[in-house]
C-alpha positions in Angstrom: -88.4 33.0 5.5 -84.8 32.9 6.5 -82.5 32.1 3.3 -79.5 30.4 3.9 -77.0 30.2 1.8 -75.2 27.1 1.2 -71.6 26.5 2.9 -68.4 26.8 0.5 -66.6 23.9 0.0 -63.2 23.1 2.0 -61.9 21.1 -0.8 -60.6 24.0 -2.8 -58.1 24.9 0.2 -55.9 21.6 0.0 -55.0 22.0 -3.6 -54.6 25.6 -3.3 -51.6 24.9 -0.6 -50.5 22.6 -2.6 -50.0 24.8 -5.6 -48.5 27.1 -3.1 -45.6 24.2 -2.2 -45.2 23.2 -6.0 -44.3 26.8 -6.6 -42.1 27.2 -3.7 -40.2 24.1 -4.5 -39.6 25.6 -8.0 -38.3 29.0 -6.4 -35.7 26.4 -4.5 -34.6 24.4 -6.9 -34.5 28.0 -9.5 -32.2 28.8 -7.1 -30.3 25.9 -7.0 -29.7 25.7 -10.9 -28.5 29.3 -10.7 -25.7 28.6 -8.0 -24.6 25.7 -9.2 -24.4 27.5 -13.2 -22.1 30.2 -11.7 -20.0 27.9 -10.0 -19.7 25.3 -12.5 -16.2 23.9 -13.9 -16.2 24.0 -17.7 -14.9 21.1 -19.0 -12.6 23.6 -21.5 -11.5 25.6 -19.3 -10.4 22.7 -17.2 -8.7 20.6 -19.8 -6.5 24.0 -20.8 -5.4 24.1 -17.5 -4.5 20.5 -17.2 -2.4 20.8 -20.4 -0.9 23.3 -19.0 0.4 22.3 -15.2 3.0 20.1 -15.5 2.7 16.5 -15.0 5.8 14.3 -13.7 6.1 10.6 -13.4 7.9 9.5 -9.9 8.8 6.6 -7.8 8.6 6.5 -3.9 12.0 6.4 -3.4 14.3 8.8 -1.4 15.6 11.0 -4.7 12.1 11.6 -5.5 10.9 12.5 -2.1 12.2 16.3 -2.0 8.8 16.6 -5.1 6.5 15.1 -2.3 7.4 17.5 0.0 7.7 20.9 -1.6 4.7 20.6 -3.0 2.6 19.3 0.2 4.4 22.5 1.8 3.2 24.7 -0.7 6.3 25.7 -2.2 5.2 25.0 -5.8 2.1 26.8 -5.4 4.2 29.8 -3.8 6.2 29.6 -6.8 3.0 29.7 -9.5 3.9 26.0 -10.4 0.7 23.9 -11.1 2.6 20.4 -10.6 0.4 17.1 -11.0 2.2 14.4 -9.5 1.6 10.6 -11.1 3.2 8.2 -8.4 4.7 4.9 -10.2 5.8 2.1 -8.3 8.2 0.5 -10.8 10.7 2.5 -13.0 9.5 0.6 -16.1 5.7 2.5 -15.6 7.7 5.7 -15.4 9.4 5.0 -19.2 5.7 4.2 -20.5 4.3 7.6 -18.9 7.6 9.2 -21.0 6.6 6.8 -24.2 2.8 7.5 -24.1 3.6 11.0 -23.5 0.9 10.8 -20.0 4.1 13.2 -17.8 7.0 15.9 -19.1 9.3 14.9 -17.0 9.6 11.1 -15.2 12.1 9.5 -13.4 14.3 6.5 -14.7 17.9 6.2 -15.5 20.9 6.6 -17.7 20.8 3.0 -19.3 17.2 3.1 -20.3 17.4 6.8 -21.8 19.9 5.1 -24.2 17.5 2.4 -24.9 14.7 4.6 -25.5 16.6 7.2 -27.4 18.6 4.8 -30.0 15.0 3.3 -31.1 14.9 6.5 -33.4 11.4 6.5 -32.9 11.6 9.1 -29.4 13.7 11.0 -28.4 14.2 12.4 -25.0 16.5 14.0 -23.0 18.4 13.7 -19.1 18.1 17.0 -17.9 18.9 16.1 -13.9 19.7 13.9 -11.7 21.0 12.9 -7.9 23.3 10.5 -5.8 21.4 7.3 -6.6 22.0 4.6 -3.7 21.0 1.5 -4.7 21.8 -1.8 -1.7 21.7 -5.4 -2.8 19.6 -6.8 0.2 19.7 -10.6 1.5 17.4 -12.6 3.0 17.8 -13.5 6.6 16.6 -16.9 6.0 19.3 -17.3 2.7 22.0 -16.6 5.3 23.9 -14.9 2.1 27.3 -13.6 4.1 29.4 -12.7 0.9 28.7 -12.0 -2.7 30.1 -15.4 -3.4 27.7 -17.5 -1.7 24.8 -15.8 -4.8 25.5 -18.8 -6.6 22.4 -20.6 -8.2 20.2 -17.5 -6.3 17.6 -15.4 -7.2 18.4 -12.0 -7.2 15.5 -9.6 -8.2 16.2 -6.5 -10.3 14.7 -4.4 -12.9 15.9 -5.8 -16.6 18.5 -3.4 -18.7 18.1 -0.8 -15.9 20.8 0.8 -13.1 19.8 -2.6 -10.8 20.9 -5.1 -13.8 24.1 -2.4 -13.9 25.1 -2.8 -10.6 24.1 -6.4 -10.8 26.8 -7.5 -13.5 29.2 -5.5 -11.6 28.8 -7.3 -8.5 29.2 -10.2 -10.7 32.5 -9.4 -12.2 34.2 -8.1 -8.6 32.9 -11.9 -7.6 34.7 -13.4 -10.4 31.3 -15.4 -11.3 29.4 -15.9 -14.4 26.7 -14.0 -15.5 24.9 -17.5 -15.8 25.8 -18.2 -11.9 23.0 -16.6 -10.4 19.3 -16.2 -11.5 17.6 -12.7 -12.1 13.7 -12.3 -11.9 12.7 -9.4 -13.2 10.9 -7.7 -10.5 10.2 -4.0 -11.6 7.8 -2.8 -8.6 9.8 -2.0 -6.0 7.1 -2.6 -3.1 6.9 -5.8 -4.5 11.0 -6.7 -4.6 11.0 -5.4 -1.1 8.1 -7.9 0.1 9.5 -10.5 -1.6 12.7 -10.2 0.4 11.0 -9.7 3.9 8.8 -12.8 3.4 11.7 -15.0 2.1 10.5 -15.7 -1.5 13.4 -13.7 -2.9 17.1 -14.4 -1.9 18.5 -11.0 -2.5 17.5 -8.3 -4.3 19.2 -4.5 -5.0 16.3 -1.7 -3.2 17.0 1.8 -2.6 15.6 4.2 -0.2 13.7 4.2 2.4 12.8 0.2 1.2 16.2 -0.7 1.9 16.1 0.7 5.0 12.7 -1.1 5.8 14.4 -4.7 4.8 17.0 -3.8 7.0 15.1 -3.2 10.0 13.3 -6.4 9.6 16.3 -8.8 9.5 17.8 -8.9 6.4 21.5 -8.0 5.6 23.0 -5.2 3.6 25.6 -6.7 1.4 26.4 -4.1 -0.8 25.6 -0.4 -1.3 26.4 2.2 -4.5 26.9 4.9 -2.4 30.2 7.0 -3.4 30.1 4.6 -6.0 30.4 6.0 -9.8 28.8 5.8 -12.5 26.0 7.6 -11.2 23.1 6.5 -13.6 20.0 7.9 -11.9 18.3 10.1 -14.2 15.2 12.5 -15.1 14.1 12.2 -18.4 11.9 14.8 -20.7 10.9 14.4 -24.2 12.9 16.6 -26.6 9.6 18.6 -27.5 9.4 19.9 -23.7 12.9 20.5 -23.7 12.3 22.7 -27.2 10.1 24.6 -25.4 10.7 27.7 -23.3 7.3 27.9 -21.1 8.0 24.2 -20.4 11.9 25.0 -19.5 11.1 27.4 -17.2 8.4 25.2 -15.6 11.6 22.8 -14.9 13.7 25.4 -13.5 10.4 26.3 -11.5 10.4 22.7 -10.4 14.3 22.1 -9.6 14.0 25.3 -7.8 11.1 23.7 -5.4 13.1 20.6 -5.1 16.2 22.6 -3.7 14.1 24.2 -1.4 12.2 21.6 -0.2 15.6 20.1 0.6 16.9 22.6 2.8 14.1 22.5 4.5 13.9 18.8 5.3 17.7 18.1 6.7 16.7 21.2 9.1 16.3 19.6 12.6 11.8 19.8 13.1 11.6 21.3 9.4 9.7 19.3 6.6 11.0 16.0 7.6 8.4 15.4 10.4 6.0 15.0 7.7 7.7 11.9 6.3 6.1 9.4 8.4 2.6 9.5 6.5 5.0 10.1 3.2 6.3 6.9 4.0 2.9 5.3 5.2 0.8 6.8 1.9 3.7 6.2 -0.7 6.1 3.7 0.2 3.2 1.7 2.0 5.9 1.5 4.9 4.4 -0.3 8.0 3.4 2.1 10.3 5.7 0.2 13.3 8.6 1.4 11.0 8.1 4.8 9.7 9.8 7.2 12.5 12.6 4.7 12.9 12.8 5.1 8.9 12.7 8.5 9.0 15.2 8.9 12.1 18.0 6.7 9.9 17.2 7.9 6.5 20.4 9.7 5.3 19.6 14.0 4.4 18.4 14.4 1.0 20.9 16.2 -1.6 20.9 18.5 -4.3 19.7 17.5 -8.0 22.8 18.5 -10.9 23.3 18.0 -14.6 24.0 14.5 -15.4 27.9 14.0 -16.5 28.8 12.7 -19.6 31.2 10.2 -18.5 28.2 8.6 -16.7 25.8 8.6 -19.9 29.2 7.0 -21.6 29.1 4.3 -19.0 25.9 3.2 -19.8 26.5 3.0 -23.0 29.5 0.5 -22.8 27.5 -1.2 -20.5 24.9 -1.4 -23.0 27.3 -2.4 -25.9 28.7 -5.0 -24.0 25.4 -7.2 -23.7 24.2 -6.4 -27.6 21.5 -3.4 -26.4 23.3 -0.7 -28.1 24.0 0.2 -31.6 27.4 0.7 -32.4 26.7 4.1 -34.2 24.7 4.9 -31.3 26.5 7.8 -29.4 25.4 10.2 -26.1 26.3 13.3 -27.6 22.5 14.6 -27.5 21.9 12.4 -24.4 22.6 15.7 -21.7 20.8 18.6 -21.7 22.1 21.8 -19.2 19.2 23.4 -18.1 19.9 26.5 -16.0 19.8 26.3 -12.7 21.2 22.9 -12.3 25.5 22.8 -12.4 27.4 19.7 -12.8 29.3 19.1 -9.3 32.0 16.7 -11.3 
């Protein structure tokens, strides 16, 4: 009799494929762990790094710009600089970066460096600054032809700063009252320059490029600080940084890239023709405006050590509204730091 022996079962091949998949998923995803191990950040390494770049505090405004650019160019990177850049749009959000010790450097201005310093609870230094222009803009609709006619009108600036300066002298040349006009404070620039272009503000004192950008849209230049002394435009660092020789030279490192970056840009087809999207990112220029801006916008200029007889200005200024103590002086105001020379 023919034996036959009985078929083996299929059902055994299924779940040995199926082990074979399991396995070979594990082989993937050992592999995956293992990539990803060797080219994993450590968190240690990364926050010694980040205590180490230097961080700066700036406005979108024309003496900042030259920062922008050298280091989109590559300049700071050329020059082993690791520069992390914290855009503020109001100079008062620069001064709290200083105070809560978030940047090393931040810019601001002569009268609030007095402010900040005579508290005795920081102290800082001005180690740079440049030709601040500041414009006191009117509304088209306010039809504001001469400073006289600021009567009873709002005019936006930035309270005990180089706009509330230029303010009070305006003031005085007008032979009005302090009391005769009305002054909002209005510390974000983008928002003092909308203000003006939609006609909720009558005037209000914007520098570059916003001034520029009010201008173009109908609204009148009154005034301008250019030429104009004291210049009170400023760049502030604690007194710790300026104590400390890696952080100097990180400055000098930084000036250094600014300088370049300036060349550069007042060179016909050099670094300028990346100021459009500056504009567009930063400034949140309209994008109808920002090659006209750029076309207009006067060349960029040097940094230099801040002069005394500016900080003293400030300081009367001060005095002469009740902000400063009277055995408040700026004799540690200034620091030189090399690299930048006074051009008084």
């Amino acid at each position: 009799m023919e034996r036959f022996s009985s078929p083996k079962s299929d059902h055994s091949l299924p779940h040995r494929e199926g082990e074979g998949w399991v396995f070979f998923l594990f082989l993937c995803l050992l592999f995956l762990v293992s990539c990803n191990s060797s080219t994993a950040v450590d968190p240690d390494d990364e926050a010694k790094r980040d205590s180490a770049a230097l961080h700066v505090a700036l406005m979108p405004v024309s003496d900042c710009l030259p920062f922008y650019l050298a280091q989109r160019a590559g300049i700071y990177e050329r020059l082993g600089l690791d520069l992390r850049i914290l855009t503020l749009q109001a100079q008062l959000d620069t001064d709290t970066a200083l105070l809560r010790r978030r940047a090393e450097l931040v810019y601001s201005d002569l009268a609030r460096a007095i402010m900040i310093q005579q508290t005795d609870t920081f102290d800082l230094r001005a180690v740079a600054t440049a030709p601040v222009e500041l414009q006191l803009i009117t509304a088209r609709r306010g039809r504001v032809r001469a400073l006289g006619q600021l009567k009873e009108r709002m005019v936006a600036v930035a309270r005990h700063s180089i706009t509330d300066f230029w303010s009070d002298r305006l003031m005085d040349s007008a032979r009005m009252e302090q009391a005769d006009i009305f002054r909002p404070q209005i510390n974000d620039v983008r928002i003092r320059t909308d203000m003006i272009c939609n006609g909720t503000m009558d005037a209000a004192f914007l520098p570059e490029p916003y001034a520029l950008e009010a201008r173009l849209l109908g609204n009148v230049r009154n005034f301008s600080t250019r030429g104009l002394e004291p210049q009170l435009g400023a760049y502030l660092v604690p007194t710790s940084v300026a104590r400390d020789s890696s952080r100097v030279r990180q400055l000098q490192l930084l000036f250094q890239g600014y300088h370049e970056a300036v060349e550069l840009a007042n060179q016909p087809h050099g670094l300028r023709d990346s100021l459009p999207q500056l504009l567009k990112e930063l400034c949140l220029t309209p994008d109808s405006l920002c090659d006209t801006i750029v076309r207009l916008l006067p060349p960029f200029t040097p940094l230099y050590r801040p002069a005394q007889s500016d900080a003293n200005a400030a300081l009367r200024w001060l005095r002469s509204r009740g902000k400063a103590d009277n055995r408040y002086n700026t004799d540690t105001l200034i620091l030189e730091i090399h690299g930048l020379e006074s051009i008084r």
